[in-house]
N, C-alpha and C positions, 0 to 999 in steps of 0.2 A: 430064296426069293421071299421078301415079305409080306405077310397075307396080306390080301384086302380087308378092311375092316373100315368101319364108321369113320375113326379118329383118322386114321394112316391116309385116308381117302385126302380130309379136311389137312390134314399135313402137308400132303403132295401138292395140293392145289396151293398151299400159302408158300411152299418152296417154288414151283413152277411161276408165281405170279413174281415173287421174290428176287430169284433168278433173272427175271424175263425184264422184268423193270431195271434193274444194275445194266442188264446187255442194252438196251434201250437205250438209256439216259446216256450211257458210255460210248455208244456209234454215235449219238445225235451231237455231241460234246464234240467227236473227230468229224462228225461227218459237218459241220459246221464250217471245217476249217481241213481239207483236205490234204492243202500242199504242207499244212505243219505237221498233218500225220505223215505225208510222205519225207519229210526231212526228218521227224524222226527216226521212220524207217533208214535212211541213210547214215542216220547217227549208229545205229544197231548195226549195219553192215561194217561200217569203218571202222567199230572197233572189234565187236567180235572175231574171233577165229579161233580155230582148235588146231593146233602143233601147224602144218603146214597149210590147213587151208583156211580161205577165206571168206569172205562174200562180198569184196567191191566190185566183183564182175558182174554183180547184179545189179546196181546203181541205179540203170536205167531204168531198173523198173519198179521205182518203188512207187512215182507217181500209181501205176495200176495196181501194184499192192496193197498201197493204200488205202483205194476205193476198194479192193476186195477185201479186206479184212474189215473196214467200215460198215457193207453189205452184208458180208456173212454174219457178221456179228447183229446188226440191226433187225433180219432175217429171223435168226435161231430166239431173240428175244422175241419178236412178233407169234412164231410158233407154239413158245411155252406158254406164253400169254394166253394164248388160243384153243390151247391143248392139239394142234394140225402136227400131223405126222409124227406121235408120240414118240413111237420107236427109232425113226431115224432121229428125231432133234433127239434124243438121251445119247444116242452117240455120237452125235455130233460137237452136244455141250461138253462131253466127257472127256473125248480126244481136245478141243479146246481148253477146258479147263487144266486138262494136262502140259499142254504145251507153255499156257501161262501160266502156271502155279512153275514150274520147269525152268521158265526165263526168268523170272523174276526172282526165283531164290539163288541162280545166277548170278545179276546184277545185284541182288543185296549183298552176296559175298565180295565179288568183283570191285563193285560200283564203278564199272565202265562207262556204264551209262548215268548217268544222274538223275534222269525222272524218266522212268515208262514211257508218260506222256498216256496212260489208259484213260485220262478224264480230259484229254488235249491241254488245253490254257485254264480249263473253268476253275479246275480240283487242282491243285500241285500236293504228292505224295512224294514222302522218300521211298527210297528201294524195297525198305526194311515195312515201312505201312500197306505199300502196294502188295509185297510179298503176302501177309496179314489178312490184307484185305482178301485176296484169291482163297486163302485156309477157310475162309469163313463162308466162302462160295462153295469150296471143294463139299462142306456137307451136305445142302442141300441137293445139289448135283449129285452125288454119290445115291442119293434117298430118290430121284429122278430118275436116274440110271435102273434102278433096282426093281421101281415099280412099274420101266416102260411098258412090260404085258398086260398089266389091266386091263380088262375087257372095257372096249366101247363102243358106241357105236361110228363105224367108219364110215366117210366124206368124203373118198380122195379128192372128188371135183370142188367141193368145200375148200379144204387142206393146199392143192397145187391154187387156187386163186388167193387166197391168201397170204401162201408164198410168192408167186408172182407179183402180187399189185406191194406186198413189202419191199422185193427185190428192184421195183421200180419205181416205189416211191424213193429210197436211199439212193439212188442211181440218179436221178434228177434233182434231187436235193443235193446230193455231190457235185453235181457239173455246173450247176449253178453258183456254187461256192467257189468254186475252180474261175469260172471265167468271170466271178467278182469281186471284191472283197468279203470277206463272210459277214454274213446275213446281221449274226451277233458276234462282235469286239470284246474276246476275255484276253483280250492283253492289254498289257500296261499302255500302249497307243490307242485307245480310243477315243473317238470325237468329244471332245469336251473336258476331257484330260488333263491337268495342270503336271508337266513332267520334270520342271527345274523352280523348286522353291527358295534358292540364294541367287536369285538378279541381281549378283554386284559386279559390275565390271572392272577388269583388269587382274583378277586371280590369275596364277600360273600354274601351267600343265608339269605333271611329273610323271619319271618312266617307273615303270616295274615289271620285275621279271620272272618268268615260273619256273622253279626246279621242281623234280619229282624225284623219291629217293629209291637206290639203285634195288635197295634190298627189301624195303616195305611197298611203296608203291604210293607212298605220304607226297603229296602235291605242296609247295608252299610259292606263294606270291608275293614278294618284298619289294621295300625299293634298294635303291643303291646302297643306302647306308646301310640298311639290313642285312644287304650282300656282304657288305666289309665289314659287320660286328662277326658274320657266321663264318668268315676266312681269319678272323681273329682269334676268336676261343677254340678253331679247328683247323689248321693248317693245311691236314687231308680233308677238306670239306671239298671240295670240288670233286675229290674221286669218288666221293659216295652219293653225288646228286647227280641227275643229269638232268641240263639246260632243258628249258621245252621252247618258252618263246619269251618275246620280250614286248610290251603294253604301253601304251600312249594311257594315263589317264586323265581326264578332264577333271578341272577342278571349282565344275559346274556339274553336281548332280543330278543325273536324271533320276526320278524316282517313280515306283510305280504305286500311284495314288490307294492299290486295295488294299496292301502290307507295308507301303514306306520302304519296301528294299531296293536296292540303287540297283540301275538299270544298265548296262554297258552302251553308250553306246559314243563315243568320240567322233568330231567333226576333224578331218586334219588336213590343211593344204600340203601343196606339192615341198613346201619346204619343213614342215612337220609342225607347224604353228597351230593351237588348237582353236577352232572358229565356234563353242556350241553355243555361246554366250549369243549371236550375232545371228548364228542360222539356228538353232535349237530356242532359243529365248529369244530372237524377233522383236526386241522390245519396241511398243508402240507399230512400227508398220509390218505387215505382213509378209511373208518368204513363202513365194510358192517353189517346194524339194519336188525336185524329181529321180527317185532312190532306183537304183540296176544292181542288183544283189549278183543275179548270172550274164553276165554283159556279151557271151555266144549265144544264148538264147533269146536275145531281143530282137524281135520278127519285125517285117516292115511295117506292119500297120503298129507297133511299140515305137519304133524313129518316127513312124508319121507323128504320133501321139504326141512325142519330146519337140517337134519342130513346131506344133500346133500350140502347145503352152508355154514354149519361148515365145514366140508373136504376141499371144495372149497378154504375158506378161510385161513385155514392150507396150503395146499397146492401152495397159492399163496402168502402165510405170508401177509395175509392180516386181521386187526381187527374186530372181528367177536362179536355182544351183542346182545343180547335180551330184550325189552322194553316192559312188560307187564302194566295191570291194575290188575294183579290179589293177593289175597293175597300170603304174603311169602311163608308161606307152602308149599298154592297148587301148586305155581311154583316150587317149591321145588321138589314136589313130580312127577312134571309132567314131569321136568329134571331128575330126574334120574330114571323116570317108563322106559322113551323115551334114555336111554343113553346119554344124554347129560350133563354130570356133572360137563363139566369143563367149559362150556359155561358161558361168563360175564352176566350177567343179571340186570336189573333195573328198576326200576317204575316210573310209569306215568298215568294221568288222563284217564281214558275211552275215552273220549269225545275228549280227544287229539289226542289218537291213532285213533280213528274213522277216522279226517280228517286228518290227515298223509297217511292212507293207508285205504280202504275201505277191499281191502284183509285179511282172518286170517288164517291163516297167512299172512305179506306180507314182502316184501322186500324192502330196500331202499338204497343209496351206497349217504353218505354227505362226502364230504372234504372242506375243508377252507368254512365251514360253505354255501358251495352251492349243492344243490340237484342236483346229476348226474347222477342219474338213479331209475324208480320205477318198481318193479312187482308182479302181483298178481303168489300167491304161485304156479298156475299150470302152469305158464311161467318162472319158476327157470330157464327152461335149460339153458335161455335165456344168465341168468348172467352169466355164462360157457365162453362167448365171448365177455363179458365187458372188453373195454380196463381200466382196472385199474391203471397201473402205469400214464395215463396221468397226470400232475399236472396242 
């Protein structure tokens, strides 16, 4: 155990403040945006597994995972901060620190997953930084851990109110993000946004397709030609790749305004015709999207919401579409179960509509290719008062 002394004292305090600020800013970055921590959580389930087992049986429950791991984490930061409950938050942050320093050197070998997602949308790290970044956590923690006996004077009625009004400020901060759009937009969709900088019409879409190799685990994404140069200089090139899927790209970039990296996100009718130029680029008049990422999860007051800014849009002759992930049919059928049959419709990536709109239903209103407005489906009224003719 390390003595107590003058310096080690002043040391402790700058790691515990250290520590406590990274867990802070790290839950408030998730807890901003909950349903994207929970879909990462589902990213983590789907690929992970060890020899036989898995964890898609958990699926359901990453929505509340998410807000507990947001919680616990915002919590143990509040604590160190405070110095409340010395002894339990040292083992608390320790067995934490463990498990992420654990996952993430993990996923830097792996690279299963491609971003943690530890700082949500704000921070994007690789495997290999976030990895990194936890080592450098691990010291202080370790030097917290070590020193939790220090004598002090204890508070518990101090200490549990501290943790509770923490546990429930994160808690209402969470549900509030949940049942709106988040508070703050670090993703490439945010209000005021410019996301397609070549408005030229008449460009054409081209496919490409992803193999990943049988024996390294190397991802490549080509297009056709590409496909026929690597069956040219390798005859058995098919038996060392396998297929994963095949890609509509637009040839209308989206881009995200804070890095310039292009954005996936393709508009494609029923007959595979790419529309982003028209619904993403809007040019001159307005397109109010109405995006269903999970189209089993859309509750009646979500159809009331979609029938309400159909009229809207009628009634203000304004362009009214619909941007699913789901198959033709079942929108098919989901349109005309819900009356809405004349409604434009068109497809797009999950993972697209996910960071477009965390809402599902959700709303969004692009002209000349800039985002002027977003809202979660229980704030329709809202759009009722969008100035729309502005250009």
């Amino acid at each position: 155990m390390i003595q107590e002394t003058k310096i080690n004292k002043t040391i402790r305090i700058i790691a515990r403040w250290f520590v406590g600020l990274v867990f802070v800013f790290s839950s408030f970055t998730k807890g901003v945006d909950p349903l994207g921590t929970a879909f990462k959580v589902e990213e983590y389930m789907t690929a992970w597994s060890f020899g036989n087992i898995n964890f898609e049986w958990a699926l359901p429950l990453a929505p509340f995972l998410s807000m507990a791991l947001i919680t616990a984490e915002f919590v143990v930061g509040i604590l160190l901060i405070t110095g409340s409950f010395r002894k339990l938050t040292a083992w608390v942050l320790l067995l934490m620190m463990a498990f992420f320093t654990f996952t993430t050197l993990y996923d830097a070998i792996t690279n299963k997953v491609s971003d943690c997602g530890c700082f949500g949308d704000a921070i994007k790290l690789t495997n290999w930084q976030t990895f990194w970044k936890n080592i450098v956590l691990d010291v202080p923690t370790v030097f917290i851990f070590l020193t939790r006996r220090w004598n002090r004077k204890k508070s518990f009625e101090r200490d549990t109110l501290i943790a509770l009004a923490a546990m429930a400020i994160m808690i209402v901060f969470g549900i509030y993000n949940i049942n709106n759009e988040p508070i703050i937009d670090f993703r490439p969709w945010k209000v005021g946004n410019t996301m397609i900088k070549n408005l030229e019409e008449g460009l054409e879409t081209t496919n490409q397709v992803t193999y990943k190799n049988i024996s390294t685990g190397e991802v490549k994404v080509m297009d056709s030609k590409e496909l026929m140069e690597c069956y040219a200089e390798d005859p058995d090139w098919g038996s060392k790749w396998e297929w994963i899927g095949t890609s509509t790209v637009s040839p209308y970039e989206i881009v995200n305004p804070k890095n310039d990296s292009v954005v996936s996100f393709p508009v494609i009718d029923a007959d595979g015709e790419d529309h982003t130029f028209d619904i993403i680029g809007a040019v001159d008049e307005p397109v109010l999207i109405c995006t269903i990422h999970h189209l089993a999860d859309v509750n009646e007051r979500g159809v009331k919401a979609i029938a309400e800014m159909k009229q809207l849009a009628m009634d203000r002759d304004i362009r009214f579409a619909v941007i699913s992930c789901a198959e033709q049919s079942e929108l098919l059928q989901f349109l005309y179960g819900n009356n809405l049959m004349d409604v434009e419709y068109y497809f797009s990536d999950d993972k697209a509509i996910e960071a477009m709109l965390r809402s599902n239903p959700g709303f969004i209103v692009m002209q000349n290719a800039v985002v002027r407005g977003k809202w979660h489906y229980k704030n329709a009224e809202k759009i009722k008062d969008f100035p729309f003719e502005i250009n």
